[in-house]
N, C-alpha and C positions, 0 to 999 in steps of 0.2 A: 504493500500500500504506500511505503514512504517512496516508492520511485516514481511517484506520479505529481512531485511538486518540482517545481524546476530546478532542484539542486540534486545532486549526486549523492547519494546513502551506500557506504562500501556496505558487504557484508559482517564485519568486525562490528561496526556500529548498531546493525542489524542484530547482530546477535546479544548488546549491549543493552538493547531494546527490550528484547526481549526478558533479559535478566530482571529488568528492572520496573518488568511491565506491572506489578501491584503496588509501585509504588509511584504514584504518577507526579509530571510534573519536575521531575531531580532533573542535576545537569547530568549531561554523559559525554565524557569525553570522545570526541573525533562527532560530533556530528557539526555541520556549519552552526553558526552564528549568526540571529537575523535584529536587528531593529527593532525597535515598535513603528517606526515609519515602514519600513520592509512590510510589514505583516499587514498594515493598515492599507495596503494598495491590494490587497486580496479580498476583496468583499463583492465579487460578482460570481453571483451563483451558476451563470455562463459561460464563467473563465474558473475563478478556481476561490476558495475560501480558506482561507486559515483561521486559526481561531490561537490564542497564548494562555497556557494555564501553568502559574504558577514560573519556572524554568524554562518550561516546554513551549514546544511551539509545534502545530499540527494543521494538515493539509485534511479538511474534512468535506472536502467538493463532493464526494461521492458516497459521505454518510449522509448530508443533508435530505436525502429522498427517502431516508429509513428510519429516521430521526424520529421516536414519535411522538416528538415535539411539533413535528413539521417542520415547516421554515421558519419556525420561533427561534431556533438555531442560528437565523443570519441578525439577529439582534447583538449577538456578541462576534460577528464576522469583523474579522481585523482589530479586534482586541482582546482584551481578558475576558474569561467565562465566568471569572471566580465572582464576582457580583451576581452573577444570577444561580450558581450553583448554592450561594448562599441562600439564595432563595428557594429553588427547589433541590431540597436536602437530597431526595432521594436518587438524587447523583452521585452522591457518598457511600459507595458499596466496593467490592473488590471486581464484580463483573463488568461495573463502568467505567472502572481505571484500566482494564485489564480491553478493553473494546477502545479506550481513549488512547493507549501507548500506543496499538496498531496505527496508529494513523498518523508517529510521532515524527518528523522531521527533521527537527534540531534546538535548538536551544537558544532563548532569551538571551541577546546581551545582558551583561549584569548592571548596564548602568542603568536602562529601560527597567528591569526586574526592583530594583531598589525604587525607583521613582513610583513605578505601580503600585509598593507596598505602604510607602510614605501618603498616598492615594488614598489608600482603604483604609489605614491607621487614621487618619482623619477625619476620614467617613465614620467607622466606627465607635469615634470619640464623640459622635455627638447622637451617639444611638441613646436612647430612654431604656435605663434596666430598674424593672422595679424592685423591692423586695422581695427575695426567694429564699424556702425553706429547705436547709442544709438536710432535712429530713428524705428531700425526693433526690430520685436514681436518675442523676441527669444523663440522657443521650447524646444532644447539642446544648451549646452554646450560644449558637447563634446560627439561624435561629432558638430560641430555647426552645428545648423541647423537653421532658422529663414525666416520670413518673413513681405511683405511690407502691413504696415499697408491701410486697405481697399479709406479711403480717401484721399492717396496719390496716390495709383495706377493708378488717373484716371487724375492729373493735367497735368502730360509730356506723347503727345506720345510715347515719345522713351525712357522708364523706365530711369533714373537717375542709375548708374553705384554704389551709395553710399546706395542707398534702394533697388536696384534688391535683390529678393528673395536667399536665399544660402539653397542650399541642397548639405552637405556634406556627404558619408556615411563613411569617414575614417577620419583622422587627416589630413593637411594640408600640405604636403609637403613642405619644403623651398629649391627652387631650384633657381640656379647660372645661368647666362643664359652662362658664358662659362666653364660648368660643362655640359649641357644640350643636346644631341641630340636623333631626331626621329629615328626609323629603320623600315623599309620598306620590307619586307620578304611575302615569301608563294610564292602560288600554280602562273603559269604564270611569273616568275621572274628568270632573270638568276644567281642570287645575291642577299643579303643581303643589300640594301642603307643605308646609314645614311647622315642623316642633319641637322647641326647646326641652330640655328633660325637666326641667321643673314641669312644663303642659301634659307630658307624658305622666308624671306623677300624678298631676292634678284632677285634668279634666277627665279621667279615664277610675273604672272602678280596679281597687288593688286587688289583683289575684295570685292566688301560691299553685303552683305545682310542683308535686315529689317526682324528679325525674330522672332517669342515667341519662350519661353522655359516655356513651364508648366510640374510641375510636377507631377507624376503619380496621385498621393494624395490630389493633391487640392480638397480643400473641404467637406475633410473628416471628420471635424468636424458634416456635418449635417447627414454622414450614423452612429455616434455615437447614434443620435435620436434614431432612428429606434433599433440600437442592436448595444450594445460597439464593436469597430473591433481593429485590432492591425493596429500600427502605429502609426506614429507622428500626431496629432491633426489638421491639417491644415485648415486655416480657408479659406479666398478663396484670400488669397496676395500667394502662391508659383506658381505664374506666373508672366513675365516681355516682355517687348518688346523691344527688343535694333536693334543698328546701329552694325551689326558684320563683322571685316574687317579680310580679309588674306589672303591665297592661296586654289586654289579651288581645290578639292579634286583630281580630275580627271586631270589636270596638271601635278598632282606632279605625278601622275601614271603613265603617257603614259611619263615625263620625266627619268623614270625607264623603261620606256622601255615593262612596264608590259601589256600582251596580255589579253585584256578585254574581248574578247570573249571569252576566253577558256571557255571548258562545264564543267571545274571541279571545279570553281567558282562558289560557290553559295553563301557564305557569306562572309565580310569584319569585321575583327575582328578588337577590337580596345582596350589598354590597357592604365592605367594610371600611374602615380609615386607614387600614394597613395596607399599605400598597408595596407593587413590586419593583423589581431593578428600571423596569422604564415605564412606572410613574400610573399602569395601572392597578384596580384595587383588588383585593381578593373578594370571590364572589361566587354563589351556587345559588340554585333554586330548589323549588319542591313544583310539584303539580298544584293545580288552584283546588282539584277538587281536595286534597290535604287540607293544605293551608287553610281553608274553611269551611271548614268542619269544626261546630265549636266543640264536639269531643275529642278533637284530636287536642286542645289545649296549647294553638301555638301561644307563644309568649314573649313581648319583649321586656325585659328581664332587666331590673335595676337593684335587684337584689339577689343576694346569695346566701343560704342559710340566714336570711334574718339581718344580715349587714351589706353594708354596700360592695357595689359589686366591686372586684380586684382588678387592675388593670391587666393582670396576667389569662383574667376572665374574661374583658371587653369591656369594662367600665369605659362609657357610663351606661350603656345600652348593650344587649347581644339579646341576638334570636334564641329562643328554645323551640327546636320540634323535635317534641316528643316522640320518642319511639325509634327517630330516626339518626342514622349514623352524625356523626360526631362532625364531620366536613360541611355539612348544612349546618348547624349550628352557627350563625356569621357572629363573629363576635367586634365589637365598636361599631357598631351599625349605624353606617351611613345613610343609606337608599334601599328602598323597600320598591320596586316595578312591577305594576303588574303586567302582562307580556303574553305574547303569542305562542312562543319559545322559551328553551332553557337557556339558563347564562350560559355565554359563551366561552367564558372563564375558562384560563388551564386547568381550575381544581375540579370544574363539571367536566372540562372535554375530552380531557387528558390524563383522567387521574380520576383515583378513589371508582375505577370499573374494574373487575373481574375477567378474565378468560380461561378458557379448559389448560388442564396441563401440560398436555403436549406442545404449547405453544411457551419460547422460551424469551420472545418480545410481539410484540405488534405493530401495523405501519400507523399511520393517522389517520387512513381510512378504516382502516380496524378500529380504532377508537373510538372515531364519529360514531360507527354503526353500533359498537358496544352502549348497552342501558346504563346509566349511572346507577351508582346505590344508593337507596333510598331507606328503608325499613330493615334493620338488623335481625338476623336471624337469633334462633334458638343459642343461649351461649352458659356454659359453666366454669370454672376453677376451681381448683384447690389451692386454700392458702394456708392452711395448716396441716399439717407439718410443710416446709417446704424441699423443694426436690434438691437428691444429694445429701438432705440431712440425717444424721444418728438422733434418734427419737427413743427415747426413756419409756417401756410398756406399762401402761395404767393397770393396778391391780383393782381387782372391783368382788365385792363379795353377793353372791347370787346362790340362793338354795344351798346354803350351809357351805358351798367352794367358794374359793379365791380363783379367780378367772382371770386372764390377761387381756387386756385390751386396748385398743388406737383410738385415740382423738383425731378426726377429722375435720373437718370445717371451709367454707369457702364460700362462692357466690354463684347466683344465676338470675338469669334475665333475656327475655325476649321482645324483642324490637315489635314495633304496631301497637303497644298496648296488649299484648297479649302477656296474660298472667303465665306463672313456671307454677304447673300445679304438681312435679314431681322431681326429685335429686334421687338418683340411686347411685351408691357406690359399691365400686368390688374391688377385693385384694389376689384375683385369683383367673386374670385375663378375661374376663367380663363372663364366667361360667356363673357363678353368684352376686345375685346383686343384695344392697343391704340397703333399710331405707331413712329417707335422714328427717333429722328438725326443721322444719321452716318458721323463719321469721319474715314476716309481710306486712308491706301498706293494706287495709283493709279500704276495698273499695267503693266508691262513692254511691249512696242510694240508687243515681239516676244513671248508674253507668256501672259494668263489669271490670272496664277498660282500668289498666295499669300502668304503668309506665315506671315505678320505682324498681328497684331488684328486692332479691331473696340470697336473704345470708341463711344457710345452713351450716347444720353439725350430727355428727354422727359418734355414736362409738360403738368401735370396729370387732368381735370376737375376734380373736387368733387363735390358731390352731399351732400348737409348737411341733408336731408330725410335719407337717409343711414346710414350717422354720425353718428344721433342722435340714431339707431338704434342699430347700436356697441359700442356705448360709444365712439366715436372718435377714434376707434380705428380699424387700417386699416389693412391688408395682401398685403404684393405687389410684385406680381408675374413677372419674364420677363422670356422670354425662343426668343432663335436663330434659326435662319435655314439660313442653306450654300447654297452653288449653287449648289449641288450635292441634294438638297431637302433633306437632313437629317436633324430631327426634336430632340429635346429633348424629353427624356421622362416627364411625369407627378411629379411621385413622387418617393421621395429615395430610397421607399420597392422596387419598381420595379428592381432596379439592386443594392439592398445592395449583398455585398461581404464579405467575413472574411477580409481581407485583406484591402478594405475602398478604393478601387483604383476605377478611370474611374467614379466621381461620377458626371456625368454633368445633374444628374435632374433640372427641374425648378427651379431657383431659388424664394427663397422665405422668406420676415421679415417681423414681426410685428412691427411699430410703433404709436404711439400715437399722434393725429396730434391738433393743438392748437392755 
């Protein structure tokens, strides 16, 4: 690949290349030296493209058509990638450095490389980082991203405000709240609204909902088993369950006046104040018939457990839809549309879909035609004991014996409002199931519908005939079922993805019991 830019790549270099392909970005000696002016005269997608990350410097004229970015790739054409990489994290894997070296040419001058870093050091310098709890398992930095570690997930119903999970995919905005107002536009509207968050407070009736926000990714640590995918690593804390207070969606609409039946309504777009490396915002939709539904309980949300919302959260304002994946949730919410179509956002168009496994990337026509996610499936964990750990057997006395037993514990939750009216777990390859405690939101007279999760606990018989057989050493499975009778699958192969999304297999740890 590196023979198709206009410079000469010996084979020594070539193989130099390759040495060093997971580590992307280094210098390597013997490959040319280019400019940032050099580099900057390659931005014709009918001549040739380069792009500079980091060291590196790279001829990707003829990954641009597989990109499944698309040609959002010729936005960092003849310069650094690294601003927008920062923005879409999920370029930080080994399979994208490892597809990024192929294409490597040669190498940054060093006096260009220092200037671009004096660049972003300054850019950086005036980024807003709020307050963060040294408690959560941070993945990035920037953007942050982080989550709650697995044995605290399970102490508070209603996630704690200072360890809910953060999934950022842009920098943080720092917003004023009398700088701040929503706008209210589109299709059914005779106007353009705006309101300030005191109006949103005011003029509108205060409402709570007990809701999760999981994210797409949870638990994409265990599709890495199976086959590395891109993405943040999540282990299974980027979920939380809070008290979400504010104005309900459909209030603020029909006080605009806006006619929810129109036919030309079909989606509700929704924009944030975090924007990306060229200055547009982050943005997804829902379908209109969701979004208004007053049982589905969307919400714009000025509150969080009972206190103001955290700027980590979207203060001063963020969407809740219930039920529904964690990437529609907009959080600092700028613009509410209502619309013919989905956003056309990279996080709707590009991102947060699914494909079968045999597929190990997608073009951007693959993408377009793939469905966004919407409604989260059936999901469970264990978070007690955790995996890898030596666990202490509970003695317990029953009909005159002392009996050995395992503490269990963890969570579950299905997306749409659909209650988990079952946790089974087994120690023994899912031949015996055992059945657990539920802890539950009790749901509202005029509705079945849910939307909080279910902490469960269990304790486990042992059998020490078995024990002695594994070496004390156990598997311990739990899987959910909703009231809809949707079941988890078995195992991760069954729905690995490139992408490491929607991965609600069996859960399942090994630890050593003593």
């Amino acid at each position: 690949l590196a023979e198709k830019s206009n410079s000469v790549v010996d084979n020594d270099s070539k193989r130099k290349i390759k040495d060093k392909g997971c580590i992307p970005g280094l210098p390597i000696d013997g490959l040319p030296v280019y400019t940032g002016k050099e580099v900057a005269e390659h931005q014709d997608p009918d001549k040739s493209v380069w792009i500079i990350f980091k060291a590196g410097v790279y001829d990707v004229t003829d990954f641009i058509q597989i990109h499944p970015g698309g040609r959002e790739l010729l936005l960092g054409a003849g310069n650094s990638v690294e601003p927008f990489w920062k923005v879409y994290s999920q370029h930080h894997n080994q399979q994208v450095y490892r597809i990024l070296e192929s294409y490597r040419i040669g190498n940054l001058r060093e006096e260009d490389r220092l200037k671009e870093d004096r660049t972003q050091d300054e850019m950086e310098s005036l980024e807003f980082i709020p307050e963060r709890d040294p408690l959560l398992l941070v993945h990035h930095e920037k953007p942050f991203n982080a989550e709650t570690p697995a044995n605290l997930l399970i102490q508070n119903y209603h996630t704690p405000n200072n360890i809910f999970f953060v999934r950022n995919h842009l920098s943080v905005p720092k917003v004023e709240e009398e700088d701040y107002s929503l706008e209210i536009e589109g299709i059914g509207l005779d106007r353009t609204y705006e309101f300030t968050l005191e109006e949103i407070k005011t003029l509108f009736p205060k409402h709570t909902v007990t809701s999760v926000i999981q994210c797409g990714g949870n638990r994409r640590n265990d599709l890495n088993k199976v086959e590395m995918v891109k993405g943040i690593s999540w282990q299974l804390g980027a979920i939380g369950n809070t008290r979400w207070t504010g104005a309900r969606l459909v209030d603020v609409l029909r006080y605009c006046n806006a006619d929810l039946e129109h036919p030309e309504i079909k989606h509700v777009q929704f924009e944030g104040l975090d924007l990306d490396a060229k200055s547009e915002p982050y943005g997804a939709s829902v379908s209109s018939v969701k979004a208004f539904d007053p049982l589905a309980e969307f919400l714009l949300a000025y509150e969080m457990n009972d206190e103001e919302l955290p700027a980590d959260h979207g203060y001063p304002i963020r969407l809740i839809a219930p039920g529904i994946v964690g990437a529609r949730n907009v959080k600092w919410l700028a613009k509410i549309i209502l619309a013919d179509h989905e956003s056309q956002s990279h996080w709707q168009q590009n991102d947060y879909k699914s494909f079968p496994s045999n597929k190990k990337q997608a073009s951007p026509e693959e993408f377009a035609q793939a469905h966004a996610i919407q409604e989260m499936p059936i999901q469970s964990a264990i978070c007690l004991p955790e995996d890898d750990q030596i666990v202490q057997i509970k003695w317990k006395r029953i009909d005159d014996q002392t009996k050995p037993f395992l503490d269990v514990a963890g969570y579950a939750w299905s997306g749409g409002g659909r209650s988990v009216i079952r946790v089974d777990v087994s120690i023994d390859g899912g031949k015996t199931w055992f059945d657990t405690e539920l802890e539950q939101e009790t749901p509202t007279k005029r509705s079945t519908t849910t939307f909080s999760w279910t902490l469960w606990k269990s304790e486990i018989p042992l059998d020490f005939n078995q024990l002695r057989n594994t070496g004390n050493q156990i598997e311990v499975i739990c899987r959910a079922i909703d009231s809809s009778y949707n079941m988890q699958p078995a195992r991760n192969e069954e729905i690995w993805n490139f992408r490491g999304l929607l991965n609600n297999s069996w859960h399942r740890i090994n630890i050593k019991v003593v």
